[in-house]
N, CA, C and O atoms as a Tinker XYZ file with bonds, in Angstrom:
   472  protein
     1  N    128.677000  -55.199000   40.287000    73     2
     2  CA   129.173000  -55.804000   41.524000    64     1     3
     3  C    128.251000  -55.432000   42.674000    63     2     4     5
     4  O    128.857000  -54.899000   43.603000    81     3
     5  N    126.858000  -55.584000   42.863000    73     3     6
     6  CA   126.148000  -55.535000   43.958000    64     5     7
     7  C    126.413000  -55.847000   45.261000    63     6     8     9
     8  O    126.784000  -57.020000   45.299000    81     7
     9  N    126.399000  -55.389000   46.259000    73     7    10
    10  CA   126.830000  -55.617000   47.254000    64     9    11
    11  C    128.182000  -55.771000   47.764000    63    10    12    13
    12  O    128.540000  -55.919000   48.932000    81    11
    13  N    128.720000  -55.725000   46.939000    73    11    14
    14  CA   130.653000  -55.861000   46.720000    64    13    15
    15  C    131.434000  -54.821000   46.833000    63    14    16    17
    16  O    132.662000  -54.892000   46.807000    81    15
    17  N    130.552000  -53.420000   47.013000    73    15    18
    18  CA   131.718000  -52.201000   46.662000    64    17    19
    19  C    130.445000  -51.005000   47.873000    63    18    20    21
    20  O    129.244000  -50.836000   48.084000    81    19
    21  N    131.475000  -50.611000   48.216000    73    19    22
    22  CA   131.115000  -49.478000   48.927000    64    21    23
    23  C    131.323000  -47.349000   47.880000    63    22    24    25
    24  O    132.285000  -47.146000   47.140000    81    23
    25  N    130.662000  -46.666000   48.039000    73    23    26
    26  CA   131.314000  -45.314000   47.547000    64    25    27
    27  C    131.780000  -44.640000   48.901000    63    26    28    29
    28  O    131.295000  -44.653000   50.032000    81    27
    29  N    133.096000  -43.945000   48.267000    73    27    30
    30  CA   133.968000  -43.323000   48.895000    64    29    31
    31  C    134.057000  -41.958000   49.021000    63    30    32    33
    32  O    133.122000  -41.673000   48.273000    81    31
    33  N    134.489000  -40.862000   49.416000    73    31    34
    34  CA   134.904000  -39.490000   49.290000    64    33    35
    35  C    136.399000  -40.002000   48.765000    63    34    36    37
    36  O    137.021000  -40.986000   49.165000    81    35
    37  N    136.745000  -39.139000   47.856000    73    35    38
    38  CA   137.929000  -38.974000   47.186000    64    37    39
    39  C    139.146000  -38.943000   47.980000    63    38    40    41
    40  O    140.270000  -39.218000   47.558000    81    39
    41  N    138.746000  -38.477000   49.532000    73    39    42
    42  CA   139.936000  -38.006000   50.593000    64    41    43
    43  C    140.061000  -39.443000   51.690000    63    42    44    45
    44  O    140.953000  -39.491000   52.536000    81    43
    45  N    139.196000  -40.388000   51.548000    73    43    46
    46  CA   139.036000  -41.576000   52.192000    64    45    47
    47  C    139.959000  -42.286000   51.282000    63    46    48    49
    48  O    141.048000  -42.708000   51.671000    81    47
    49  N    139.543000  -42.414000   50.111000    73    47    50
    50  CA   140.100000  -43.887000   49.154000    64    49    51
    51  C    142.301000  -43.404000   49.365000    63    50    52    53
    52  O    142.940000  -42.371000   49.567000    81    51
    53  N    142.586000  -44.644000   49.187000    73    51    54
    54  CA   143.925000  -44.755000   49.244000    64    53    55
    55  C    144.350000  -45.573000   48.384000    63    54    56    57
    56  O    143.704000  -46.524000   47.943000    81    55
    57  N    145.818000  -45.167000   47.987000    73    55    58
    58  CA   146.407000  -46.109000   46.424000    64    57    59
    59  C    146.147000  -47.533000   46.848000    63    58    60    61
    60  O    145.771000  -47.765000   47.997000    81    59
    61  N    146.296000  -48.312000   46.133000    73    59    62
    62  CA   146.108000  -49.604000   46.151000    64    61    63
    63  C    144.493000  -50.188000   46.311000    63    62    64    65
    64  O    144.243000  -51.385000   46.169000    81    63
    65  N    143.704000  -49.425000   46.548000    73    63    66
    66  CA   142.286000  -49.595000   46.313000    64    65    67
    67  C    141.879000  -50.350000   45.128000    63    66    68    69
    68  O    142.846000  -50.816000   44.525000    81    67
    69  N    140.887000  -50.576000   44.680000    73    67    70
    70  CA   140.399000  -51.240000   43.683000    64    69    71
    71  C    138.851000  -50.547000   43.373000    63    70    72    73
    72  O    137.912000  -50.400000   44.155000    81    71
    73  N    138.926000  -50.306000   42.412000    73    71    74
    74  CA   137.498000  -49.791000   41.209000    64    73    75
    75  C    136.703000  -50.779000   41.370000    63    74    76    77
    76  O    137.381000  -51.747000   41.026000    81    75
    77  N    135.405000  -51.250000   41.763000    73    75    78
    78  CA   134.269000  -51.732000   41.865000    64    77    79
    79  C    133.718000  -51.701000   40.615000    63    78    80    81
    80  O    133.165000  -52.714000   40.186000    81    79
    81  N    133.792000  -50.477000   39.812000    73    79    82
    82  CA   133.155000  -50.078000   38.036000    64    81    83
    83  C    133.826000  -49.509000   37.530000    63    82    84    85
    84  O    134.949000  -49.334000   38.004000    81    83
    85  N    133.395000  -48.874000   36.155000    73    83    86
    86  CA   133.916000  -47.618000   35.158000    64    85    87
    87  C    134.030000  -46.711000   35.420000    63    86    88    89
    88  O    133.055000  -45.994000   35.199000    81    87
    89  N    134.973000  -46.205000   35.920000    73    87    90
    90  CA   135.110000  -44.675000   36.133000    64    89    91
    91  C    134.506000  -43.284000   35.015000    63    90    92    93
    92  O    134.880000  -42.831000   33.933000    81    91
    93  N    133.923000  -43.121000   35.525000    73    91    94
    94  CA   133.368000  -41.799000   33.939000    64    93    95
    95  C    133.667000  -40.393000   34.821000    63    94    96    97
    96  O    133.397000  -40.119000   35.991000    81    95
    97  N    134.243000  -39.728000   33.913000    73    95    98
    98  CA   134.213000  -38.270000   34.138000    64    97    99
    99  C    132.445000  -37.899000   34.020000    63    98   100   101
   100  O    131.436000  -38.600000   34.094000    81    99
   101  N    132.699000  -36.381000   33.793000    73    99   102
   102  CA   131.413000  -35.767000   33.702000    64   101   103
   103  C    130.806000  -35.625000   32.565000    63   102   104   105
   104  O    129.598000  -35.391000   32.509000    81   103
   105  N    131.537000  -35.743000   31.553000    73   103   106
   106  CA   131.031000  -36.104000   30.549000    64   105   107
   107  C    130.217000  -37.433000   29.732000    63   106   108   109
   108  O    129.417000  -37.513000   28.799000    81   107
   109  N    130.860000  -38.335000   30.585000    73   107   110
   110  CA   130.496000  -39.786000   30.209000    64   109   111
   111  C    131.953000  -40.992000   29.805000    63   110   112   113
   112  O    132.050000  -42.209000   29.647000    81   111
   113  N    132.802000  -39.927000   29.773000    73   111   114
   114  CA   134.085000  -40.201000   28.841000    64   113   115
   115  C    134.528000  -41.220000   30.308000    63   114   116   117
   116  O    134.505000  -40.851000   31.482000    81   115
   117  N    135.038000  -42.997000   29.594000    73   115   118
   118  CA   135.176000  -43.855000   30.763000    64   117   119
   119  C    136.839000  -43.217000   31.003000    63   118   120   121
   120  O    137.608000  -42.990000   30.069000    81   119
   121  N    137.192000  -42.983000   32.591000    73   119   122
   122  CA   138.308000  -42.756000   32.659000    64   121   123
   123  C    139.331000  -43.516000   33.519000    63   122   124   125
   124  O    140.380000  -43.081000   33.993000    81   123
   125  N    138.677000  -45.023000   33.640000    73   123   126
   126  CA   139.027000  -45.767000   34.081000    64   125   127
   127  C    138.333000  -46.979000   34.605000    63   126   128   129
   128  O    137.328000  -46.941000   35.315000    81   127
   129  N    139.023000  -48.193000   34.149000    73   127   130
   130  CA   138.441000  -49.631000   34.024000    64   129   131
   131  C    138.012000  -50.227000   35.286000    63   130   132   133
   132  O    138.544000  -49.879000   36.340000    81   131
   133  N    136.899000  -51.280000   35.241000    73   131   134
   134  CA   136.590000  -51.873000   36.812000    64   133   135
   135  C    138.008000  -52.550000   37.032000    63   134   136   137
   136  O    138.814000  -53.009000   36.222000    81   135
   137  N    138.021000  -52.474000   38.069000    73   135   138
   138  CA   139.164000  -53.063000   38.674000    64   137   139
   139  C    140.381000  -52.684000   38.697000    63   138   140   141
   140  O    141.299000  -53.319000   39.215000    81   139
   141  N    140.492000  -51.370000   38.005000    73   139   142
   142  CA   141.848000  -51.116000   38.379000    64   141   143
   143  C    142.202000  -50.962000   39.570000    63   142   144   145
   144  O    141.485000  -51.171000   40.549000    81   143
   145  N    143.675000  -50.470000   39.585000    73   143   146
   146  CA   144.281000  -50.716000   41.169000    64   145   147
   147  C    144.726000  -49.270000   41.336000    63   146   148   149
   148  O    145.579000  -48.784000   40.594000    81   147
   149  N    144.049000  -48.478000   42.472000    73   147   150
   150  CA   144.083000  -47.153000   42.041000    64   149   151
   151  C    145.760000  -46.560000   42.489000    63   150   152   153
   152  O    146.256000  -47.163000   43.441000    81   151
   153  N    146.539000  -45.541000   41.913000    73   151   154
   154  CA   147.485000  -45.465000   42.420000    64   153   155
   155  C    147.407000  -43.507000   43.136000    63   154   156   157
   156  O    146.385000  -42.927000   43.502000    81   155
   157  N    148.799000  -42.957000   43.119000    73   155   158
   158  CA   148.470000  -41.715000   44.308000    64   157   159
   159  C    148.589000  -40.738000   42.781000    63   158   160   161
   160  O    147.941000  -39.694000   42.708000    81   159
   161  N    149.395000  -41.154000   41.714000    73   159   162
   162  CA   148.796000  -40.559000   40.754000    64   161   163
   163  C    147.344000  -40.431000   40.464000    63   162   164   165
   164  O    146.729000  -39.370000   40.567000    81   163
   165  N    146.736000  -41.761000   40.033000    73   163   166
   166  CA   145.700000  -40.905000   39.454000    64   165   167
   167  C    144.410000  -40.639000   40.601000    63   166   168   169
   168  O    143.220000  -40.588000   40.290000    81   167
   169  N    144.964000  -40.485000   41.996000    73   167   170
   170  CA   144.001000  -40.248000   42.928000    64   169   171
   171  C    144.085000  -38.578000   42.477000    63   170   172   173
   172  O    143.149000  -37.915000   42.028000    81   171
   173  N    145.616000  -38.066000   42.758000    73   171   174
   174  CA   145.652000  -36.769000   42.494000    64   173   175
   175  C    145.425000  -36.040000   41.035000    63   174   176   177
   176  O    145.687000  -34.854000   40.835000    81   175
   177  N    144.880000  -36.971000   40.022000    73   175   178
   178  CA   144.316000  -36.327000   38.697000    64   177   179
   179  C    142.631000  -36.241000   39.278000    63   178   180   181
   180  O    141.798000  -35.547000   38.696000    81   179
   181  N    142.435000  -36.742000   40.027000    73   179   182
   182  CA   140.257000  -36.942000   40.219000    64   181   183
   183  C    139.932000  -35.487000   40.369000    63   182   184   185
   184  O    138.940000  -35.168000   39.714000    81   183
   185  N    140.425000  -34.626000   40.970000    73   183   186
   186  CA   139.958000  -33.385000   40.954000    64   185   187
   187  C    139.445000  -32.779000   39.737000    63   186   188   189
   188  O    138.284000  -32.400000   39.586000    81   187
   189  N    140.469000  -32.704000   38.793000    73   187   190
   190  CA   140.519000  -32.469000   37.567000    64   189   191
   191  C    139.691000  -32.910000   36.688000    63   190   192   193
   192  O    139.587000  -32.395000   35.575000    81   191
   193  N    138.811000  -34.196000   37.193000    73   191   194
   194  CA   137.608000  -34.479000   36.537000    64   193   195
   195  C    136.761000  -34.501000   36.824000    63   194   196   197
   196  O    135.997000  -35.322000   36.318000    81   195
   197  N    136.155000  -33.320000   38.173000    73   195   198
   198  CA   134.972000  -33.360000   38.880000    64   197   199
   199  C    135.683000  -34.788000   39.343000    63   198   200   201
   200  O    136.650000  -34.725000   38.584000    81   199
   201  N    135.842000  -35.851000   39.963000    73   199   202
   202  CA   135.818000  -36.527000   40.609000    64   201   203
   203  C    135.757000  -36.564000   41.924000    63   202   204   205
   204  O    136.800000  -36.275000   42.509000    81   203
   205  N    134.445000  -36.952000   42.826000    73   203   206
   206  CA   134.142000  -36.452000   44.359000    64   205   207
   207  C    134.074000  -37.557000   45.276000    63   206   208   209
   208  O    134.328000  -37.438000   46.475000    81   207
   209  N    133.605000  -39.035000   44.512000    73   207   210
   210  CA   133.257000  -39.984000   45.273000    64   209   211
   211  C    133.803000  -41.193000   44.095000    63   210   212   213
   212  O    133.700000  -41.074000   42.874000    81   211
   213  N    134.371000  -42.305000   44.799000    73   211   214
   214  CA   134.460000  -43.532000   43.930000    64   213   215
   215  C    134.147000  -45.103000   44.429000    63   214   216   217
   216  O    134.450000  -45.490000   45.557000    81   215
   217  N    133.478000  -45.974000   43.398000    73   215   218
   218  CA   132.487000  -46.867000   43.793000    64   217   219
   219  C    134.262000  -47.822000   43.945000    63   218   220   221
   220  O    134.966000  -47.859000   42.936000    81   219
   221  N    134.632000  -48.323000   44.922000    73   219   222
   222  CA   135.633000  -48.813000   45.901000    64   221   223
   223  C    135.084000  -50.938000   45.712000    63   222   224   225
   224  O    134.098000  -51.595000   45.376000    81   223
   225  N    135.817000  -51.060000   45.960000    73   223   226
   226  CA   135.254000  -53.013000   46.423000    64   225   227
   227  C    135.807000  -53.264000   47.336000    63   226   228   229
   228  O    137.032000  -53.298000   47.451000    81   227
   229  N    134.749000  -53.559000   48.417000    73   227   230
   230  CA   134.655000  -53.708000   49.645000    64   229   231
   231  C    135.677000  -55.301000   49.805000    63   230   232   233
   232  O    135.482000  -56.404000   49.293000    81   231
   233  N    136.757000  -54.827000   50.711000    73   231   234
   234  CA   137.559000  -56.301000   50.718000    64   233   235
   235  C    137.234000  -56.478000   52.417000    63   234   236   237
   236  O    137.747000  -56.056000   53.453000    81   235
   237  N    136.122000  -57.321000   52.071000    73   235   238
   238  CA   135.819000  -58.437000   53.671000    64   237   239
   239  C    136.466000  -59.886000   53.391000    63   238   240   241
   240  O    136.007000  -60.957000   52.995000    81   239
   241  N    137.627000  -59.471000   53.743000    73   239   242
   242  CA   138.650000  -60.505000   54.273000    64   241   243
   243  C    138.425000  -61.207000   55.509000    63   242   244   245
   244  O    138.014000  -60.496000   56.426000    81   243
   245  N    138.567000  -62.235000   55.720000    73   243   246
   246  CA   138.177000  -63.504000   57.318000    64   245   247
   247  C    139.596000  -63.488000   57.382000    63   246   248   249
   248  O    140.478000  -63.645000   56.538000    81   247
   249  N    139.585000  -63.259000   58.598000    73   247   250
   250  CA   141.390000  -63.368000   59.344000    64   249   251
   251  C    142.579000  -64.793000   58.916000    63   250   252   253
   252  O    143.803000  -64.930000   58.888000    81   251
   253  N    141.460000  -65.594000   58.655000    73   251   254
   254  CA   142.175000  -66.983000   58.443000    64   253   255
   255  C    142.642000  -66.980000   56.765000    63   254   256   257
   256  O    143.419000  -67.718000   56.158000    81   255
   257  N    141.996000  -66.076000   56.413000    73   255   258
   258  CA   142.534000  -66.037000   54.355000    64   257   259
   259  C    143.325000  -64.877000   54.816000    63   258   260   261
   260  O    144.477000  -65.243000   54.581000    81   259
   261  N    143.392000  -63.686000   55.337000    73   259   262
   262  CA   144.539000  -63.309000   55.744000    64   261   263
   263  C    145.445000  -63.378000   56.060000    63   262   264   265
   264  O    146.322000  -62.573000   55.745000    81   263
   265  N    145.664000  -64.647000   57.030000    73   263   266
   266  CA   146.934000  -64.997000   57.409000    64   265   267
   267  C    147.271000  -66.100000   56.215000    63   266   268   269
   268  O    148.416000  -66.139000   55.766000    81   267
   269  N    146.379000  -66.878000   55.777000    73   267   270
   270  CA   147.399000  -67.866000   54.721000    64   269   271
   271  C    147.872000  -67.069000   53.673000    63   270   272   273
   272  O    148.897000  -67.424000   53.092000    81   271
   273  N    147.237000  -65.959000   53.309000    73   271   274
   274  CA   147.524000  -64.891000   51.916000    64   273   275
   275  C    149.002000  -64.861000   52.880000    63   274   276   277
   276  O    149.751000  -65.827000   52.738000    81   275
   277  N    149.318000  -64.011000   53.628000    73   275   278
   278  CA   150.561000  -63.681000   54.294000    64   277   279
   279  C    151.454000  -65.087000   54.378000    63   278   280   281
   280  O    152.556000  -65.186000   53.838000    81   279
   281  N    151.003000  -65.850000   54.914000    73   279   282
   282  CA   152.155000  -67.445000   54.550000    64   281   283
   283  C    152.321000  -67.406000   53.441000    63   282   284   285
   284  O    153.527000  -67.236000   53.262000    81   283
   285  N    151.637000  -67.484000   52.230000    73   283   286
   286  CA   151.724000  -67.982000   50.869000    64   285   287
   287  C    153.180000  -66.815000   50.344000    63   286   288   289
   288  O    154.173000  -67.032000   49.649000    81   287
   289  N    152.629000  -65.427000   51.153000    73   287   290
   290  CA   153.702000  -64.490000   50.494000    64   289   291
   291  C    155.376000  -64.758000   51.251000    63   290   292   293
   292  O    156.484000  -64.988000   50.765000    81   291
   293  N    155.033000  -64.644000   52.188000    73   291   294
   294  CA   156.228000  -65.575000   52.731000    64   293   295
   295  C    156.771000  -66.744000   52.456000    63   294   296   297
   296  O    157.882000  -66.714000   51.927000    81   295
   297  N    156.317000  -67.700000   52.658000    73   295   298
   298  CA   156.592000  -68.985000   51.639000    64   297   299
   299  C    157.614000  -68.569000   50.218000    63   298   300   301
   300  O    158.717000  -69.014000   49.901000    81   299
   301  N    156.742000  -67.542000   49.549000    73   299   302
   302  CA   157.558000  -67.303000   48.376000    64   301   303
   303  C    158.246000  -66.049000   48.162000    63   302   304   305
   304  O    158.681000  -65.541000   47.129000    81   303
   305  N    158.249000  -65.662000   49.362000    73   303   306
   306  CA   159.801000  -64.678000   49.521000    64   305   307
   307  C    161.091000  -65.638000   49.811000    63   306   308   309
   308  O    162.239000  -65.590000   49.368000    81   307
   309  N    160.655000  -66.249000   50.438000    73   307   310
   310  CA   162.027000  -67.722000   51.118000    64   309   311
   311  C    162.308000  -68.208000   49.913000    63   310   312   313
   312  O    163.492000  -68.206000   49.577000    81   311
   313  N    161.325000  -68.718000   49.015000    73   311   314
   314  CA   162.085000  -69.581000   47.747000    64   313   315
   315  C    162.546000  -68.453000   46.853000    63   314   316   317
   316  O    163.513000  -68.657000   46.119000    81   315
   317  N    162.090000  -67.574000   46.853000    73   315   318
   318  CA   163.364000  -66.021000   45.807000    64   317   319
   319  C    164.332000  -66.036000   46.344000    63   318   320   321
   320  O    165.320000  -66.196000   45.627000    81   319
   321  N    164.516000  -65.911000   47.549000    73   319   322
   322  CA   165.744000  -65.639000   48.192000    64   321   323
   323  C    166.387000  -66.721000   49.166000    63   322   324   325
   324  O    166.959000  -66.536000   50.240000    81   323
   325  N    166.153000  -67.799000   48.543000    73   323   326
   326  CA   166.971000  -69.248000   49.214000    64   325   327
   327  C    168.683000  -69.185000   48.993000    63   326   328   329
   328  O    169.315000  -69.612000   49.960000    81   327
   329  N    169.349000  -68.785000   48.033000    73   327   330
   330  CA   170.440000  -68.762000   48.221000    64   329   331
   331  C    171.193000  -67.285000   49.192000    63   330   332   333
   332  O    172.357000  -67.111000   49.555000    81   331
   333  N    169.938000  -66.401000   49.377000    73   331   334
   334  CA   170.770000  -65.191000   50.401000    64   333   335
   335  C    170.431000  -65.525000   51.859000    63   334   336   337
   336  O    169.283000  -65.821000   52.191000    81   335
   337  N    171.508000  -65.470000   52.764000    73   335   338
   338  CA   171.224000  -65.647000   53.852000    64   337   339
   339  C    170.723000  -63.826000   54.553000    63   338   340   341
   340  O    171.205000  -62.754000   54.186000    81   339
   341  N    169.518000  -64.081000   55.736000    73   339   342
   342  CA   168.984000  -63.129000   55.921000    64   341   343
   343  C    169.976000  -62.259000   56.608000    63   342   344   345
   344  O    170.249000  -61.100000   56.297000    81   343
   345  N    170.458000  -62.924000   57.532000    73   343   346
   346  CA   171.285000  -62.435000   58.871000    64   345   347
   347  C    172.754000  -62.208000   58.521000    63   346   348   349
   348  O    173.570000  -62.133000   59.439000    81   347
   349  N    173.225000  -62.071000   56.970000    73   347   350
   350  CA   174.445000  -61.903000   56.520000    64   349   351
   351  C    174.348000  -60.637000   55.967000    63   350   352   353
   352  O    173.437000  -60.082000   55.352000    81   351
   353  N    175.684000  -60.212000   56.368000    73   351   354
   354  CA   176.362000  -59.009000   55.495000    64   353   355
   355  C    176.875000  -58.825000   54.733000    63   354   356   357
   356  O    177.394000  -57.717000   54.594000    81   355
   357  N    176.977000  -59.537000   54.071000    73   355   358
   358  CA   178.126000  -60.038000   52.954000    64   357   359
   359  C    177.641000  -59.235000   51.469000    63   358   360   361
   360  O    178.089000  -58.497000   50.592000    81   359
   361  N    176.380000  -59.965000   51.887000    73   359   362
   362  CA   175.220000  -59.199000   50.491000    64   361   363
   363  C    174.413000  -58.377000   50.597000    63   362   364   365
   364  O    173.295000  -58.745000   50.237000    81   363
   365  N    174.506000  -57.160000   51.025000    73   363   366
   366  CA   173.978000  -56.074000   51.474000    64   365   367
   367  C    172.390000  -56.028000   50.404000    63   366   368   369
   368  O    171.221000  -56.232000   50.729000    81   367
   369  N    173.047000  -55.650000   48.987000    73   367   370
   370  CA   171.667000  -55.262000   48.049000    64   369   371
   371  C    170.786000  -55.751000   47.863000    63   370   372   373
   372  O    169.744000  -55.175000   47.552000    81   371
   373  N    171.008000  -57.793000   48.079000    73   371   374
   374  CA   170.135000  -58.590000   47.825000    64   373   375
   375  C    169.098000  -58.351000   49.312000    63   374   376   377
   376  O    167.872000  -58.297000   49.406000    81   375
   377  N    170.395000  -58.223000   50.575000    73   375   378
   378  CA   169.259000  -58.185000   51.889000    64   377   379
   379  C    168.869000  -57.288000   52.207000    63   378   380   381
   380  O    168.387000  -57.341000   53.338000    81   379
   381  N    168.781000  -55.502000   51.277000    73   379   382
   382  CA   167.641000  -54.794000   51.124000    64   381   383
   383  C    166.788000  -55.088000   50.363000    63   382   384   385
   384  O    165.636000  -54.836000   50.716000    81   383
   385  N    167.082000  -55.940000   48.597000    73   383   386
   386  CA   165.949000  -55.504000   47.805000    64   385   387
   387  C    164.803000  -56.959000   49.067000    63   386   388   389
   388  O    163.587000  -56.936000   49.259000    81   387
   389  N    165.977000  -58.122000   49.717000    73   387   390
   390  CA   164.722000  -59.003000   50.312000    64   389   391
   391  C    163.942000  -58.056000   51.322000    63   390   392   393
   392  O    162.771000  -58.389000   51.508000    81   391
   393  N    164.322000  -57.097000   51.906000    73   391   394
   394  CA   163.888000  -56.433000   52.842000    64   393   395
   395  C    162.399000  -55.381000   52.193000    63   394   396   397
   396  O    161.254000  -55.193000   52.603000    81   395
   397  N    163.072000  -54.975000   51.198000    73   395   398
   398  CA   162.121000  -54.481000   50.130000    64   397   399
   399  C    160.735000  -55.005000   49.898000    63   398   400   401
   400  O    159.713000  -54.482000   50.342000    81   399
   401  N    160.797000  -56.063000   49.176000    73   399   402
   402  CA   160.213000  -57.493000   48.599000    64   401   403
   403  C    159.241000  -57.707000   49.936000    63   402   404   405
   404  O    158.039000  -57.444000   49.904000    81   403
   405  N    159.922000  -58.221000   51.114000    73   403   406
   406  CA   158.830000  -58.310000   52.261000    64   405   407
   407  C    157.828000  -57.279000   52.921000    63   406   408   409
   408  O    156.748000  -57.271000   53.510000    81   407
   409  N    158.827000  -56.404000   52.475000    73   407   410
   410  CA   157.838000  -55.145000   53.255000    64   409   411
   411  C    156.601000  -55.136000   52.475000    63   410   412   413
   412  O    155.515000  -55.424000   52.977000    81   411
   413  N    156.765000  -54.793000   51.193000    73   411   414
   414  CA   155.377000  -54.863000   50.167000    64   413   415
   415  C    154.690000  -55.687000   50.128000    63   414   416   417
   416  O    153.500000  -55.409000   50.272000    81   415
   417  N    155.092000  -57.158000   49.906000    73   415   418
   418  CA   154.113000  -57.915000   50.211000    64   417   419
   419  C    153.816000  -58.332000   51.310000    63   418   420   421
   420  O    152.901000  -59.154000   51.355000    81   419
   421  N    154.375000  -57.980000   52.376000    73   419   422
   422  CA   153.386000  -58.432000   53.831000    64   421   423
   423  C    152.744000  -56.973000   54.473000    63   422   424   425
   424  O    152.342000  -56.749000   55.615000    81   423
   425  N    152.799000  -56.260000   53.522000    73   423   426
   426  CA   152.116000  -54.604000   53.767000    64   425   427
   427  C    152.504000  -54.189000   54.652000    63   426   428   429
   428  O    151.590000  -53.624000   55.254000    81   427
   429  N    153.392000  -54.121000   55.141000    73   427   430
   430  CA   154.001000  -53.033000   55.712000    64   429   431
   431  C    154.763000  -51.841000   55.697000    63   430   432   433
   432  O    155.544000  -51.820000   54.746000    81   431
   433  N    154.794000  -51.093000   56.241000    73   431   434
   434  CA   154.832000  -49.586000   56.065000    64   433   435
   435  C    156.553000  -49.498000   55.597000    63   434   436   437
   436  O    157.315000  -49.225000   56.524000    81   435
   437  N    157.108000  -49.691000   54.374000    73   435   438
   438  CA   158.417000  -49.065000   53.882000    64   437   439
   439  C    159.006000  -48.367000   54.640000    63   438   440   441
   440  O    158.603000  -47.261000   54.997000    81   439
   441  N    160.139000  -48.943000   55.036000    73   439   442
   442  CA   161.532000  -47.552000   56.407000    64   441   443
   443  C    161.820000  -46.762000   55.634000    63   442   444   445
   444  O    162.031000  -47.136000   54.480000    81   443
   445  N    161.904000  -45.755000   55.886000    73   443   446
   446  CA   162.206000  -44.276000   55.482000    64   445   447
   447  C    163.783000  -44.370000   55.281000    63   446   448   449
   448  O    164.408000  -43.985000   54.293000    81   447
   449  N    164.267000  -44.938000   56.380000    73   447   450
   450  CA   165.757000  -44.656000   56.562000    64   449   451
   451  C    166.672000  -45.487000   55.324000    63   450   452   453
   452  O    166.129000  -46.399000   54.701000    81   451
   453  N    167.819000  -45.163000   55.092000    73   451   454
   454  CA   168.906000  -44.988000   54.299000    64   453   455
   455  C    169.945000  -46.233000   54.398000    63   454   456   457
   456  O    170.920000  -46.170000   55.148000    81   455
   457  N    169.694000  -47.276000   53.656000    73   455   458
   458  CA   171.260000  -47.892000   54.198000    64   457   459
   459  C    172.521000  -47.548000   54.133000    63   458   460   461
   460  O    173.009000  -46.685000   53.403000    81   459
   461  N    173.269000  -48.495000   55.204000    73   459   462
   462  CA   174.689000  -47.583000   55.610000    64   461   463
   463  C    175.315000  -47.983000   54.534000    63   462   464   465
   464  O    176.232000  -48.665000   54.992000    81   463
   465  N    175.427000  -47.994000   53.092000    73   463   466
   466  CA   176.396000  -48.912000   51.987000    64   465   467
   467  C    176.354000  -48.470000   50.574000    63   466   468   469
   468  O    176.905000  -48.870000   49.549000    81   467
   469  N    174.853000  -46.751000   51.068000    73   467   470
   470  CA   174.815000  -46.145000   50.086000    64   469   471
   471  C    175.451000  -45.449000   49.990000    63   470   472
   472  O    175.466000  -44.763000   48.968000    81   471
């Protein structure tokens, strides 16, 4: 992937990243595939394999594929959840897991807080 991936310090990269190549320990042994999607597990195993720096893929996104990526995910949060109304109480679980559902895919930062129904 020339020009496509930047290397990282281990304390920069964050879950959801993406592998540019083969991950190899120090031995040679591959310890992970191009493209995986890195998670906070196996960020916190890299130590453990000499792991110091990782070849990353550079996502140069144009604002305008950004925002339709975000319509498209919206778009199809509305058709999952066409029979729950948003602004009702009635159905509490469905209008967290929709609350859920949006947060992740429009990346935003998960509320900490507790609903009142637990």
């Amino acid at each position: 992937m020339a020009g496509n991936y930047h290397q990282l310090a281990l304390a920069e990269v964050r879950p959801g990243m993406v592998l540019s190549d083969e991950l190899l320990d120090v031995q040679g042994h591959v310890l992970l595939a191009q493209g995986t999607v890195l998670t906070d597990t196996m960020l916190a195993l890299m130590p453990r394999h000499g792991i110091a720096v990782l070849p990353i893929v550079r996502e140069d996104v144009a604002p305008e594929q950004a925002q339709a990526a975000l319509a498209h995910h919206q778009a199809r949060i509305d058709q999952l959840f066409r029979k729950n109304d948003a602004d009702s109480d009635s159905d509490w679980a469905t209008a967290l897991l929709r609350r859920f559902v949006t947060d992740f895919r429009l990346n935003r930062a998960t509320p900490q807080e507790h609903p009142e129904h637990e």
